[in-house]
C-alpha positions, 0 to 999 in steps of 0.5 A: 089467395096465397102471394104466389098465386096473387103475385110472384113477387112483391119487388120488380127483381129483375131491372132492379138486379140488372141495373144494380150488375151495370153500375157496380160493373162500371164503378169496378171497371174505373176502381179496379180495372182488368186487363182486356185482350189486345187488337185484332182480338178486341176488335171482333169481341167489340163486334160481337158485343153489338150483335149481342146487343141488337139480338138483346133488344130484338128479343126484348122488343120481340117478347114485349109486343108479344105480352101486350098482344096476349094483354099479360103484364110485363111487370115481374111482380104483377099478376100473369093474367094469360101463359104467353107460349109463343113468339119468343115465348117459343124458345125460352121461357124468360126471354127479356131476362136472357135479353137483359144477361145478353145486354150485359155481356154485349156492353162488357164486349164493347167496353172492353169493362171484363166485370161486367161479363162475371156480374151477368152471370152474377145477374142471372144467378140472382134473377133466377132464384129471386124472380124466375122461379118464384114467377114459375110457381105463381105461373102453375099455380095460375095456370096448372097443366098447361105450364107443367107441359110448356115448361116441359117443352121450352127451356127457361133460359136457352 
């Protein structure tokens, strides 16, 4: 059996990659700090990073329940044992990992740290060419047709 059918990857990309955007965001905000919007402008930004952060681990939360429902791993470099097509699943292909880019950009919000809003794209870039889409092409390995027409029909981040 080929690695991509057995498995996507080898190395748990995403968290790695993510937990890697947040430190080196927040070792960056002391070392070289930017400049950040004034009141009452940070105020809302500082809002809208909580909401970013409540919709992030709803989305998270949402899309965990709804693998573990389907009885599929949650692990990025395990084996999909079923195409989970539902719930968030339902909206975009890679919900946890929008979860993740929306979690960095909402802790950048409320901080008032603005590296951590170019490093969730930084974040994002990297999780789709090192997970995401080795992940989809384990997936049609896997799965064929039926991840061919659900790709067709959810788009991967939003």
């Amino acid at each position: 059996m080929s690695e991509t059918s057995d498995r996507p990857n080898s190395i748990p990309w995403p968290p790695l990659i993510y937990c890697a955007a947040i430190a080196v965001a927040i070792i960056l905000g002391y070392l070289v700090p930017l400049p950040w919007l004034p009141p009452p402008t940070s105020d809302i930004l500082f809002a809208i990073g909580w909401l970013l952060v409540a919709g992030a681990i709803a989305i998270d939360v949402a899309a965990m329940r709804t693998m573990a429902r389907h009885r599929t791993t949650i692990m990025p470099h395990r084996r999909s044992d079923h195409l989970v097509t539902d719930g968030p699943f339902s909206f975009t292909r890679n919900p946890i990992y929008l979860g993740n880019t929306m979690l960095t950009v909402g802790i950048g919000l409320i901080s008032g740290i603005v590296w951590f809003l170019p490093l969730a794209l930084v974040a994002a870039f990297a999780t789709q060419k090192l997970a995401i889409e080795r992940e989809e092409k384990h997936l049609y390995v896997r799965f064929g047709k039926r991840f061919r027409d659900y790709a067709k029909r959810v788009r991967r981040w939003i």
